[in-house]
py3Dmol code that shows the C-alpha trace and the ligand (Angstrom):
import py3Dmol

protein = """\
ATOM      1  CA  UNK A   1       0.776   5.084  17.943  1.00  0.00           C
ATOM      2  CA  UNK A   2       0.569   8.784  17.526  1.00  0.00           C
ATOM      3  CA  UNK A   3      -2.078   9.307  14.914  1.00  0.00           C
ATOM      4  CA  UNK A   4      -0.911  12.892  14.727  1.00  0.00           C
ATOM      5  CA  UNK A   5      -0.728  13.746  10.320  1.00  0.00           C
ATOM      6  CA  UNK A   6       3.056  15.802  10.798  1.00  0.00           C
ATOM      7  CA  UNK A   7       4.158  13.556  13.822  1.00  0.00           C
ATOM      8  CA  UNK A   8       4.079   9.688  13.076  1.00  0.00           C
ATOM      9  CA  UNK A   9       5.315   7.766  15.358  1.00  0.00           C
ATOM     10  CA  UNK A  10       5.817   3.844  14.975  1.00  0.00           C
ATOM     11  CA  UNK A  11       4.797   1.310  16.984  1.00  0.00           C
ATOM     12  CA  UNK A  12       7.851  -0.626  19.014  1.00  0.00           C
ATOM     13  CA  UNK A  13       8.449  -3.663  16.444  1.00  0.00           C
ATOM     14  CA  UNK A  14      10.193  -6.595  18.252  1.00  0.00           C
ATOM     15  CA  UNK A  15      11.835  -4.957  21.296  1.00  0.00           C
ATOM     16  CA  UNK A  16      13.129  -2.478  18.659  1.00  0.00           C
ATOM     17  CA  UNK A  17      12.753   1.396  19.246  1.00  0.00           C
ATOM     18  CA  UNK A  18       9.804   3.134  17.860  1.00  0.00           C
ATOM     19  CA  UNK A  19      10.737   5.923  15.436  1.00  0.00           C
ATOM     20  CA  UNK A  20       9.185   9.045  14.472  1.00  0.00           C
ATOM     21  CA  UNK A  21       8.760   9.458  10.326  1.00  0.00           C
ATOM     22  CA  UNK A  22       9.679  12.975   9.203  1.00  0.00           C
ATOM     23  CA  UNK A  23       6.981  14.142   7.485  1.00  0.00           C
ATOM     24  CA  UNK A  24       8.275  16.814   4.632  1.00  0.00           C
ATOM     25  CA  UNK A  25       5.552  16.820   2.170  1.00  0.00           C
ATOM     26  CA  UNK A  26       2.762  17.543   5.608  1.00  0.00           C
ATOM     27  CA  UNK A  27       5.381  20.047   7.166  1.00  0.00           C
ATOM     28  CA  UNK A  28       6.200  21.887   3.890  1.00  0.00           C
ATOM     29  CA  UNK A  29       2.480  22.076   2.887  1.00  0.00           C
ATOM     30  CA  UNK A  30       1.895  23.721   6.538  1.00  0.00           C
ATOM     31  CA  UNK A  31       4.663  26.501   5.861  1.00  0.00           C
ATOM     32  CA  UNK A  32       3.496  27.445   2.342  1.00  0.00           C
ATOM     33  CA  UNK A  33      -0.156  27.906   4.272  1.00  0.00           C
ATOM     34  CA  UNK A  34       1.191  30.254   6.197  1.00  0.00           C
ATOM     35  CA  UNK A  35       3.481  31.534   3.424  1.00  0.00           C
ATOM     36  CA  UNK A  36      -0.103  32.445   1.740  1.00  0.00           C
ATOM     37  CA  UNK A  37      -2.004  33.444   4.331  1.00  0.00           C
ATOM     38  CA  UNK A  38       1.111  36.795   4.971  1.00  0.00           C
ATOM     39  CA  UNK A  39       0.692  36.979   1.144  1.00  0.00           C
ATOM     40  CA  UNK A  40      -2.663  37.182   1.261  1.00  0.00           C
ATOM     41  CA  UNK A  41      -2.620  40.133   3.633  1.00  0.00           C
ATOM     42  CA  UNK A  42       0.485  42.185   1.841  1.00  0.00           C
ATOM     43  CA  UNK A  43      -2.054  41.925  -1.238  1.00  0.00           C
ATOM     44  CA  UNK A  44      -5.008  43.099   1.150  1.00  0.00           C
ATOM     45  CA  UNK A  45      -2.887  46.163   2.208  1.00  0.00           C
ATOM     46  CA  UNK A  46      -2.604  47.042  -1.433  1.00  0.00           C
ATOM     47  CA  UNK A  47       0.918  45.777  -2.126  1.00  0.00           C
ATOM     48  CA  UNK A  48       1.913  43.547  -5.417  1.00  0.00           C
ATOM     49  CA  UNK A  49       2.558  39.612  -5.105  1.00  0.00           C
ATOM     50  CA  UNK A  50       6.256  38.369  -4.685  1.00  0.00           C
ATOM     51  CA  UNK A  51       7.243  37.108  -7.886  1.00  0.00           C
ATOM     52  CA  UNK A  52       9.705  33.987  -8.614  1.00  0.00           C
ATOM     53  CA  UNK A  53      11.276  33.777 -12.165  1.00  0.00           C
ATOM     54  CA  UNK A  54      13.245  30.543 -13.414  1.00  0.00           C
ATOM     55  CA  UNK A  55      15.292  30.272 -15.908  1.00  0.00           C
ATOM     56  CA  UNK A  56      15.258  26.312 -18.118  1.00  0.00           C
ATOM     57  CA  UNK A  57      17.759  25.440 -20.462  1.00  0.00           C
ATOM     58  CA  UNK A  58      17.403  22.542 -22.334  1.00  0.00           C
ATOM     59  CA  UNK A  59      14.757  19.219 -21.603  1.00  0.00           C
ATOM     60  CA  UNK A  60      16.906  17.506 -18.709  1.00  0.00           C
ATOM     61  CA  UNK A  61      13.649  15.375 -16.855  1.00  0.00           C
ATOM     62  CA  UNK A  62      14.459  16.025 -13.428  1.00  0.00           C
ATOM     63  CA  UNK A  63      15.161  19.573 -14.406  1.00  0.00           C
ATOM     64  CA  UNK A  64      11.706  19.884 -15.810  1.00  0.00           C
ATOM     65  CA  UNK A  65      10.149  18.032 -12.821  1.00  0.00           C
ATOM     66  CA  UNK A  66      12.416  20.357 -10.485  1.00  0.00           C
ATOM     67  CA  UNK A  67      10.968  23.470 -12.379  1.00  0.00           C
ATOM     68  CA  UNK A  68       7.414  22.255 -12.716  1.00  0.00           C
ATOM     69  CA  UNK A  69       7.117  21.725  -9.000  1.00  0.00           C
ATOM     70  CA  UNK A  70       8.628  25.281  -8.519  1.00  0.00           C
ATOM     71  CA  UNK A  71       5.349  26.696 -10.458  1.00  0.00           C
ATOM     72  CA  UNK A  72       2.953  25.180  -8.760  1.00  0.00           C
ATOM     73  CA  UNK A  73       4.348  25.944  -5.346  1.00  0.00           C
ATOM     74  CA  UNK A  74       4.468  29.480  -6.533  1.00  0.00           C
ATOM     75  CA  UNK A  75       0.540  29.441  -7.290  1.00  0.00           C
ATOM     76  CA  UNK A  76       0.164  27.169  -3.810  1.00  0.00           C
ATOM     77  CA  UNK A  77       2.015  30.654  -1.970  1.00  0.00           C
ATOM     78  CA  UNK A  78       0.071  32.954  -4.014  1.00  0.00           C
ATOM     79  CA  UNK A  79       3.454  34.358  -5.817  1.00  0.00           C
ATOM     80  CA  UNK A  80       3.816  35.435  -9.209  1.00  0.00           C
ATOM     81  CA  UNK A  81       6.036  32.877 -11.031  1.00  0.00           C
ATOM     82  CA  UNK A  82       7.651  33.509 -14.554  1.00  0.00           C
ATOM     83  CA  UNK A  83       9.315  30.545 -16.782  1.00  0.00           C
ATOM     84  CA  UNK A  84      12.314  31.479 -19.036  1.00  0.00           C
ATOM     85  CA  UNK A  85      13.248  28.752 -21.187  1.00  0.00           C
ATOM     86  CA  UNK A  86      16.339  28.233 -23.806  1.00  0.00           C
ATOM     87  CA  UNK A  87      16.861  25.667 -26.135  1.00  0.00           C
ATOM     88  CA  UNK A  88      20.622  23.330 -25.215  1.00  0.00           C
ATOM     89  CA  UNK A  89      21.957  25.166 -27.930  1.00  0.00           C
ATOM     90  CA  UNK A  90      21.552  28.931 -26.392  1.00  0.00           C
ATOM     91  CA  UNK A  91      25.149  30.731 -26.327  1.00  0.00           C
ATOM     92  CA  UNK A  92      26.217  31.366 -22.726  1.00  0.00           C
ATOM     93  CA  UNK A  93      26.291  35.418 -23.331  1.00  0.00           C
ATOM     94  CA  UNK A  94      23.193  35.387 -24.407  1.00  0.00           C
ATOM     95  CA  UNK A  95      22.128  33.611 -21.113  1.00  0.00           C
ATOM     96  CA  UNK A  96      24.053  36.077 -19.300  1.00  0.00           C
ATOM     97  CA  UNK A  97      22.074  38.923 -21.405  1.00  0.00           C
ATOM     98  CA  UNK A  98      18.807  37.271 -19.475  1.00  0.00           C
ATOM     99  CA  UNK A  99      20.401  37.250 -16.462  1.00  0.00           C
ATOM    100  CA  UNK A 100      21.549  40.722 -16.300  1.00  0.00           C
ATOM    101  CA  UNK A 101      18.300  41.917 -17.800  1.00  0.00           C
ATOM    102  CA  UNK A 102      16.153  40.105 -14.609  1.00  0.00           C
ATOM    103  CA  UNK A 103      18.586  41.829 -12.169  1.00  0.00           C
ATOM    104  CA  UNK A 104      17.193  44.825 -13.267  1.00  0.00           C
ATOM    105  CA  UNK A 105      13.525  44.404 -13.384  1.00  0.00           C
ATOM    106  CA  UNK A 106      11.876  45.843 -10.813  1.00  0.00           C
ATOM    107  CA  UNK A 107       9.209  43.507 -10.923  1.00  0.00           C
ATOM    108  CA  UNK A 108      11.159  40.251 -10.094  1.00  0.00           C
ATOM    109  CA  UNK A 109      11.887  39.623  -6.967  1.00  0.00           C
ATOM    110  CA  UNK A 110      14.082  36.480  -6.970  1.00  0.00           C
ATOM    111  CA  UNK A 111      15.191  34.121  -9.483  1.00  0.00           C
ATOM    112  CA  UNK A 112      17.067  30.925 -10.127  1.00  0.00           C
ATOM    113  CA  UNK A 113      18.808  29.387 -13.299  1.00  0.00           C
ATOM    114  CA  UNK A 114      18.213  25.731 -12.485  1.00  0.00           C
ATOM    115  CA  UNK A 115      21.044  23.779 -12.871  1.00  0.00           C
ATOM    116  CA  UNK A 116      22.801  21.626 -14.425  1.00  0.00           C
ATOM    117  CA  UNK A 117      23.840  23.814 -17.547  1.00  0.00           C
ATOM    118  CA  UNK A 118      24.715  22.260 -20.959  1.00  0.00           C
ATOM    119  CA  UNK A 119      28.647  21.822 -20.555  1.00  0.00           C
ATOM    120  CA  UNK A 120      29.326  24.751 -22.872  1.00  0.00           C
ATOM    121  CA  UNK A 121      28.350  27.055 -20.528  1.00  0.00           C
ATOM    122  CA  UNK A 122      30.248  28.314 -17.748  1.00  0.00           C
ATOM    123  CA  UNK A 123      28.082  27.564 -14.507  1.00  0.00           C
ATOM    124  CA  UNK A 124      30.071  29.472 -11.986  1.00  0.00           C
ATOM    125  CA  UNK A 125      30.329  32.423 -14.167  1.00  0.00           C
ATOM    126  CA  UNK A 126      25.997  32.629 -14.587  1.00  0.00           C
ATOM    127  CA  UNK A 127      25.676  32.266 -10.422  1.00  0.00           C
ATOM    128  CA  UNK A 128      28.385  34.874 -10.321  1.00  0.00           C
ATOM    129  CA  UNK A 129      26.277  37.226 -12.698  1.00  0.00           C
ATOM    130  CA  UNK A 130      23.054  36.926 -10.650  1.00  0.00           C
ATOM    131  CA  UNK A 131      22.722  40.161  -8.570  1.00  0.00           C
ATOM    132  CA  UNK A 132      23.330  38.362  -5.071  1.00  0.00           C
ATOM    133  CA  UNK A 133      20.139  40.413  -3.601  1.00  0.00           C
ATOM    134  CA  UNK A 134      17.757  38.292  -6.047  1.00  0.00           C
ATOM    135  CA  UNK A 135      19.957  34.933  -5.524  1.00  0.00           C
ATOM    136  CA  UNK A 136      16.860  32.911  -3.646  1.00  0.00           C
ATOM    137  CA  UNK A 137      19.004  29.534  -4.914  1.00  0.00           C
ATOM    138  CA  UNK A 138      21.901  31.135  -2.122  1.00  0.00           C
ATOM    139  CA  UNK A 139      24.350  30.117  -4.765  1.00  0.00           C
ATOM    140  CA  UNK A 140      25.890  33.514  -5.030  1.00  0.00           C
ATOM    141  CA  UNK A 141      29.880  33.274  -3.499  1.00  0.00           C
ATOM    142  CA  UNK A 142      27.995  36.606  -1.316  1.00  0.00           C
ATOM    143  CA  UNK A 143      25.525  34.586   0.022  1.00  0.00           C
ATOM    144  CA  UNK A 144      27.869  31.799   0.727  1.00  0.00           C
ATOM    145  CA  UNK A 145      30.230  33.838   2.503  1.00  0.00           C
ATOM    146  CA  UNK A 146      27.616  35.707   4.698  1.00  0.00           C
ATOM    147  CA  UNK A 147      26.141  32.400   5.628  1.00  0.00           C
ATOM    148  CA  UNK A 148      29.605  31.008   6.462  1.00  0.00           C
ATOM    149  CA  UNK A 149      30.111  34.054   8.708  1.00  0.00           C
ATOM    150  CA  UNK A 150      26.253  33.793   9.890  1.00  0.00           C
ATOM    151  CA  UNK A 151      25.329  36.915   8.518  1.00  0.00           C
ATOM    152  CA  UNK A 152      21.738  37.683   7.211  1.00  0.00           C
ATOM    153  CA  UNK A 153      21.662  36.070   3.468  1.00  0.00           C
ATOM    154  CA  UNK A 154      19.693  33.546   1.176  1.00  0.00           C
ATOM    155  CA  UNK A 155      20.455  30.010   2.398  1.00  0.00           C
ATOM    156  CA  UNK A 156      20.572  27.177  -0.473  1.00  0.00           C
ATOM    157  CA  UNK A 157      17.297  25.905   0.109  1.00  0.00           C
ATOM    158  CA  UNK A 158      18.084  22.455   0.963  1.00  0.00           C
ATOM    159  CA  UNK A 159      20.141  23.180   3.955  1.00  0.00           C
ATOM    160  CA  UNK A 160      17.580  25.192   5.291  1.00  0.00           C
ATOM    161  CA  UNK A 161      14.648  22.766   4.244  1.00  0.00           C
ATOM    162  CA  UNK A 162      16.763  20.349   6.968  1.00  0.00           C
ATOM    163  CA  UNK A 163      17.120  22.674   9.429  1.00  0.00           C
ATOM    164  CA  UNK A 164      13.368  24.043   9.079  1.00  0.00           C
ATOM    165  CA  UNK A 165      12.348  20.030   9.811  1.00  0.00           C
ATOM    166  CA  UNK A 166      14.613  20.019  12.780  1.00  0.00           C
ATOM    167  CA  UNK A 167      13.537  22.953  14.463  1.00  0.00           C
ATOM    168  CA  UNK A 168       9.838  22.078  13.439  1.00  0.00           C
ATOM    169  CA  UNK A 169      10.350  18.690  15.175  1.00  0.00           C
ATOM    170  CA  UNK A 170      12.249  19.707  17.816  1.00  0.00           C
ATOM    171  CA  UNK A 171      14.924  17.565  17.488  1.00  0.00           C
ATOM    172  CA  UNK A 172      17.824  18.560  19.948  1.00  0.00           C
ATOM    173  CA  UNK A 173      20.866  19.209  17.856  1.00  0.00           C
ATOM    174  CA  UNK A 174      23.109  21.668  20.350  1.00  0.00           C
ATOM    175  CA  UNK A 175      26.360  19.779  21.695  1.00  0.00           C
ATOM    176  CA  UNK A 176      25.070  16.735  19.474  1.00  0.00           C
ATOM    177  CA  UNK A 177      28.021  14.523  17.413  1.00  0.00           C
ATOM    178  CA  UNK A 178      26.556  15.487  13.535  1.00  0.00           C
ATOM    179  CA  UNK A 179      27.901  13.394  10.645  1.00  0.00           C
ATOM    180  CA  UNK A 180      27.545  15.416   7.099  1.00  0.00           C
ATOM    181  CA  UNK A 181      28.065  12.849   4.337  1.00  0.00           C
ATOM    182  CA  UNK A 182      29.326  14.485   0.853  1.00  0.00           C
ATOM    183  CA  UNK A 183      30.521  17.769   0.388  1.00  0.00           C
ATOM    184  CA  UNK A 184      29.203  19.406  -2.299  1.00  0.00           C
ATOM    185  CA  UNK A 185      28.502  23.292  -2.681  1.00  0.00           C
ATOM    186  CA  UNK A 186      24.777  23.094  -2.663  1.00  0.00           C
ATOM    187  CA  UNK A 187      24.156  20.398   0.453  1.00  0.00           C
ATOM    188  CA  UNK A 188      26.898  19.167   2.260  1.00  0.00           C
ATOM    189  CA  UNK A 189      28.939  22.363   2.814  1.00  0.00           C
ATOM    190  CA  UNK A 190      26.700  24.589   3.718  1.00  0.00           C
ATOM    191  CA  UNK A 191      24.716  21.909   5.819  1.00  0.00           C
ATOM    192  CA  UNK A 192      27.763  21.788   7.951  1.00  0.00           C
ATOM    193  CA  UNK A 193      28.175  25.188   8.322  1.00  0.00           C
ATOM    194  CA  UNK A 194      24.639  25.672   9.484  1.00  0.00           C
ATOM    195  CA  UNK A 195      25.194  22.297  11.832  1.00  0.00           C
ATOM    196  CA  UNK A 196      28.438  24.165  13.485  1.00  0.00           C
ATOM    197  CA  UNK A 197      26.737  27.714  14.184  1.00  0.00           C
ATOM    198  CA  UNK A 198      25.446  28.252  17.155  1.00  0.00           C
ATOM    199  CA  UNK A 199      22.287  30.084  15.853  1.00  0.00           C
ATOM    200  CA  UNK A 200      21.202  26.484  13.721  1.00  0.00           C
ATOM    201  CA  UNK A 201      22.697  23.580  14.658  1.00  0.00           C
ATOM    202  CA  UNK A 202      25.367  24.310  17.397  1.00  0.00           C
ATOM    203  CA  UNK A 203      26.698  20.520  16.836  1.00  0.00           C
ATOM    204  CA  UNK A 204      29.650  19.181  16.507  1.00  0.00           C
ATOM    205  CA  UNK A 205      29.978  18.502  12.910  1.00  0.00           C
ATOM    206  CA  UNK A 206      32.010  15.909  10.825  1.00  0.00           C
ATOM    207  CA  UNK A 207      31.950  15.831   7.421  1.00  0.00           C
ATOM    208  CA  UNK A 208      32.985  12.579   5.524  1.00  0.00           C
ATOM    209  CA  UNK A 209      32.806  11.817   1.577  1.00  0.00           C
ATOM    210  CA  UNK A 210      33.847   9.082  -1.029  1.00  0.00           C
ATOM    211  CA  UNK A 211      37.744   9.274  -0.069  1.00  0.00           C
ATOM    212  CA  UNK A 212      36.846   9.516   3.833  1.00  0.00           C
ATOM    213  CA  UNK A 213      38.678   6.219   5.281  1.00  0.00           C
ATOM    214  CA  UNK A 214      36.728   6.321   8.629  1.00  0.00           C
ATOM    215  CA  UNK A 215      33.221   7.144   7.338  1.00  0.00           C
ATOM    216  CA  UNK A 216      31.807   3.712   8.908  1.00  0.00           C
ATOM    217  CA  UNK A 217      33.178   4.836  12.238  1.00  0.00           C
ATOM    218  CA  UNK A 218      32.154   8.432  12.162  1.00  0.00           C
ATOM    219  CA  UNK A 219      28.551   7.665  11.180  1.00  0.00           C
ATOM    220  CA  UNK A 220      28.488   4.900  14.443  1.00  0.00           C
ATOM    221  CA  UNK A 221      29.386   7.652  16.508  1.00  0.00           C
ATOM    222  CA  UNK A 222      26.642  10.073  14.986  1.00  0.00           C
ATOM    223  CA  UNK A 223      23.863  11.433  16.975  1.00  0.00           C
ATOM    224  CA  UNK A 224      22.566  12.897  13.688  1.00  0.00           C
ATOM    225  CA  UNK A 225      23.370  11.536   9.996  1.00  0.00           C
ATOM    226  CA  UNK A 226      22.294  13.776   7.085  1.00  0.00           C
ATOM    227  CA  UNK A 227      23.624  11.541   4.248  1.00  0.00           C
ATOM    228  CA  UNK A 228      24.069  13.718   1.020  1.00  0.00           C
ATOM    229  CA  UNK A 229      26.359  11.605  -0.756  1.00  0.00           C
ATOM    230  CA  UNK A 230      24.539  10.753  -3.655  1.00  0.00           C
ATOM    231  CA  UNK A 231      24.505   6.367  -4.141  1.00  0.00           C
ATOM    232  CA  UNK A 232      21.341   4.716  -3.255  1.00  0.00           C
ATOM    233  CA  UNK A 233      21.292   2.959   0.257  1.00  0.00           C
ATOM    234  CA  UNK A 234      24.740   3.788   0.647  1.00  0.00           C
ATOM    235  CA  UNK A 235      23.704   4.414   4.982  1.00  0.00           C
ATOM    236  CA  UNK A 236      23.489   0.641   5.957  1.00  0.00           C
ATOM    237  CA  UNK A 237      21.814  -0.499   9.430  1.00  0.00           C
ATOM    238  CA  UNK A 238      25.487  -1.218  10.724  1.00  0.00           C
ATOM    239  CA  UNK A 239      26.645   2.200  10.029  1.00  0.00           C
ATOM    240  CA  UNK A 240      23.765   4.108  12.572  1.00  0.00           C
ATOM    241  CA  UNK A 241      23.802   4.096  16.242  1.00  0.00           C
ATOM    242  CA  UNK A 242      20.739   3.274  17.914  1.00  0.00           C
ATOM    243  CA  UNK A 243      18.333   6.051  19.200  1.00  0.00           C
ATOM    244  CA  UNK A 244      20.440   8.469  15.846  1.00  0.00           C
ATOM    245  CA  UNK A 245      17.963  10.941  13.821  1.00  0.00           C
ATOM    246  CA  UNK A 246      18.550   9.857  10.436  1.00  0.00           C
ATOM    247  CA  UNK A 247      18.110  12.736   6.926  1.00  0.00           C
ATOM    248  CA  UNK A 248      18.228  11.126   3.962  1.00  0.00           C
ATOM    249  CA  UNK A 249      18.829  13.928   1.262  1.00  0.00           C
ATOM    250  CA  UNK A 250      19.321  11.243  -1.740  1.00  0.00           C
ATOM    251  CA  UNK A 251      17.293  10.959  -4.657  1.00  0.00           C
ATOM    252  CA  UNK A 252      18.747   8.927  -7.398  1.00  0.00           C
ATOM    253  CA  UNK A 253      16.922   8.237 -10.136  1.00  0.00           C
ATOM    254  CA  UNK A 254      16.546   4.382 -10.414  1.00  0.00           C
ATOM    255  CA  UNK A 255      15.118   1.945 -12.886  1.00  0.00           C
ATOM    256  CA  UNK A 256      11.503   0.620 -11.727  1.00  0.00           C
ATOM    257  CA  UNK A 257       9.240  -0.566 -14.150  1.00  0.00           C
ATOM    258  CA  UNK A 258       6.306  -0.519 -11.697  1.00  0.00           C
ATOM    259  CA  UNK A 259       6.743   3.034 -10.979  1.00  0.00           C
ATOM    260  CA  UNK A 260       5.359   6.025 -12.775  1.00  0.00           C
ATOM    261  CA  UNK A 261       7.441   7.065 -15.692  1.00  0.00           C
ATOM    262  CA  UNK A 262       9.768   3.729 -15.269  1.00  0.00           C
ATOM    263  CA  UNK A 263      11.968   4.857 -12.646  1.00  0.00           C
ATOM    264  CA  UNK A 264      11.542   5.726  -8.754  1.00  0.00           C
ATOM    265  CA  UNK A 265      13.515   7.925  -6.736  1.00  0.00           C
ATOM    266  CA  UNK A 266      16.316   6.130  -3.883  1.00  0.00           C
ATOM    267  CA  UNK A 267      17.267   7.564  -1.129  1.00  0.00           C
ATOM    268  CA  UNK A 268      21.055   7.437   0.680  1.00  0.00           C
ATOM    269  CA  UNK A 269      19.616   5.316   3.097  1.00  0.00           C
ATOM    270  CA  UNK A 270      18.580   1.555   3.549  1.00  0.00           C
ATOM    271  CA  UNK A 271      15.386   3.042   4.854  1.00  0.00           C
ATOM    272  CA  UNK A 272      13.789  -0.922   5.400  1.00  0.00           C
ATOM    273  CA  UNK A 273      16.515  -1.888   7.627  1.00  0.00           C
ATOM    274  CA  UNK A 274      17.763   1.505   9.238  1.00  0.00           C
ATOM    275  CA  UNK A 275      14.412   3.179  10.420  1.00  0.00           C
ATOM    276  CA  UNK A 276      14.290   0.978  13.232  1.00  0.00           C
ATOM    277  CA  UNK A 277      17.279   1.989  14.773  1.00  0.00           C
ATOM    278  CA  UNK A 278      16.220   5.507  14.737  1.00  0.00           C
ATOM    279  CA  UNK A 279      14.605   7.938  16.613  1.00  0.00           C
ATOM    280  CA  UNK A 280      13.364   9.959  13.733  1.00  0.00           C
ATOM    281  CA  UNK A 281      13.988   9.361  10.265  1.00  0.00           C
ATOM    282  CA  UNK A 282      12.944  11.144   6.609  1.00  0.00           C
ATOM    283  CA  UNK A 283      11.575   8.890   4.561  1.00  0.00           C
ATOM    284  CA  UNK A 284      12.278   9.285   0.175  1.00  0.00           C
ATOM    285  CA  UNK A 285      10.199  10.608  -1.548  1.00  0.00           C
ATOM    286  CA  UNK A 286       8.133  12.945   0.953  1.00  0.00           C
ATOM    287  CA  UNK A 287      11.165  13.979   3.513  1.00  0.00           C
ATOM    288  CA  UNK A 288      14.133  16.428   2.472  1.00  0.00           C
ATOM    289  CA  UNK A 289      12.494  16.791  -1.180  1.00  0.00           C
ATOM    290  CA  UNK A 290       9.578  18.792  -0.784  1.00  0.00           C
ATOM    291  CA  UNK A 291      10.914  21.018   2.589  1.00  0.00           C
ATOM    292  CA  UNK A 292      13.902  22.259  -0.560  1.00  0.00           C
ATOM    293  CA  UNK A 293      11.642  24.115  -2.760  1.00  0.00           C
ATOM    294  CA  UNK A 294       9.133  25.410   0.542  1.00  0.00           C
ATOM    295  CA  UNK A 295      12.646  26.639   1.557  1.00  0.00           C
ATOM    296  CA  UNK A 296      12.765  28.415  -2.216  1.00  0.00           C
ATOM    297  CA  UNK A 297       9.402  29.745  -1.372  1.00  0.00           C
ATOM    298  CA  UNK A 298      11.004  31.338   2.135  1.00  0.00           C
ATOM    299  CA  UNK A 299      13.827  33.022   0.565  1.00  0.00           C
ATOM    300  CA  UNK A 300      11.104  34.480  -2.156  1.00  0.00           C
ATOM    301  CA  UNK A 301       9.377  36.130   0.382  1.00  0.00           C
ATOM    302  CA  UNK A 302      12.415  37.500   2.032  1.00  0.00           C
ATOM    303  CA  UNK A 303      13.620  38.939  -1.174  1.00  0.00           C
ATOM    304  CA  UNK A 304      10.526  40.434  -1.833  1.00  0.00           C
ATOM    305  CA  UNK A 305      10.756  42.459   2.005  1.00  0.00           C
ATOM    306  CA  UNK A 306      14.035  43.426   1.866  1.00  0.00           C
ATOM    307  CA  UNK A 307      12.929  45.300  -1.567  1.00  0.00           C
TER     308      UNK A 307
END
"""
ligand_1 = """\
11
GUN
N 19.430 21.676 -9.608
C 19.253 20.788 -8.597
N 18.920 21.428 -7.458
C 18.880 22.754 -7.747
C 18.568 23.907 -6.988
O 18.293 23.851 -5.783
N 18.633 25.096 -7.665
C 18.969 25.167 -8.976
N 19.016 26.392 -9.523
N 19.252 24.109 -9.708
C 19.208 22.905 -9.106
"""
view = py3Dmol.view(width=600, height=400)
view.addModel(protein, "pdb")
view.setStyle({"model": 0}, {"cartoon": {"style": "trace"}})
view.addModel(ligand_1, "xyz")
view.setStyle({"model": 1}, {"stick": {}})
view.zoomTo()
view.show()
């Protein structure tokens, strides 16, 4: 057994493979060290702390969790961090007022609007009015379409959490069969794009969602599964190929009265009956989640540079 904190390995079980557990919450704790330690020094030299505002509407939980967990990763990284909230009821101009107002201060470096939005406000149109330089979500259709073309931009932070873990690991991806499951604008899309380009992934990328009639067959074939789809233990031990590297980006809030709060989070993955099959795996909580908002942290830091 390798005893080593960011590199578990476990033991053979039964003839079956021994996997390696992807340790997010040990690797992400690692990178905002070092995120600290360069802050540390730019404040040495004389230079002002990066600064990460976020803008709350309403009292969604996970959004509050989301945004809570933002803060303290700010203080972890030594960053300035500012909280804007709104009530639900705040008119959409006069969110767009705030968001035009922390383009221009010179003091902010990056900020995010966490989403989702009450329904009478027009999401697109508040991404659309954040000044793509301070977009550190990677949201902004510029970002999108520089990453797409892999020019230098802010990459939506859980794409590049997954990537960060791969290279970290060194898990071979070039030439590799990748399976994306979902396809939505903040995970699966972009985690393809990244899988396809040469200078991330350089896989061979698939991407299958709900209407995809060949997803079983797809995912059998997969050297690498990132399953963003969004239904609990929806990746079955039937569906993975023995020796695949499994990333689970689900978290569905589920019922649980023995949990904190009455509810635990559930992967995307049948974790209990697919880990064995792997070769490395990311377990939920403490895989995907906490690399997403280090990732948040990165892009901070590269906002505040480019300044
Ligand atoms: N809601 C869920 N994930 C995210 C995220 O990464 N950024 C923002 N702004 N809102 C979110």
């Amino acid at each position: 057994m390798n005893t080593d904190n960011n590199n578990a390995t476990v033991n053979a079980n039964n003839g079956k493979p021994a996997y390696t557990l992807i340790d997010g919450k040990a690797t992400a704790a690692k990178i905002k060290e070092e995120i600290r330690h360069e802050v540390e020094q730019l404040v040495e030299q004389g230079k002002k702390r990066p600064h990460l505002a976020a803008i709350l509407v309403g009292h969604d939980g996970g959004s509050e969790t989301y945004v809570k967990n933002k803060v303290l990763s700010c203080e972890a990284c030594g960053f300035k961090s500012s909280l804007i909230r709104y009530e639900a009821d705040v008119t959409e101009e006069e969110l767009l007022a705030k968001v035009r107002e922390m383009n221009e201060d010179p003091d902010i470096d990056g900020f995010i609007v966490q989403m989702p939005l009450p329904k009478h406000i027009d999401e697109q149109k508040v991404i659309e009015t954040i000044d793509y330089r301070k977009d550190v979500d990677g949201f902004h259709p510029i970002n999108v379409g520089r990453m797409a073309i892999g020019l230098p931009c802010f990459i939506s932070a859980t794409p590049l959490g997954i990537i960060t873990l791969l290279q970290r690991y060194g898990i071979e991806t070039s030439g590799k069969k990748c399976v994306v499951l979902g396809r939505s604008n903040i995970v699966g899309k972009p985690m393809a794009q990244l899988m396809m380009q040469k200078q991330y992934g350089d896989a061979t990328v698939t991407v299958c969602h709900s209407r995809s009639k060949t997803l079983k067959e797809e995912c059998r074939n997969a050297d690498i599964i990132v399953a963003a789809i969004g239904r609990p233990d929806f990746v079955t031990a039937d569906m993975v190929k023995e020796g695949a590297v499994v990333i689970d980006v689900g978290t569905t809030r589920v019922a649980d009265d023995s949990c904190k709060g009455g509810f635990r989070l559930n992967g995307d993955v049948k974790f209990d009956e697919v880990a064995s099959k792997c070769s490395y795996i990311t377990p939920v909580p403490g895989g995907v989640g906490p690399m997403t908002i280090c990732s948040l942290m990165k892009n901070t830091l590269e906002a505040y540079k480019r300044k």
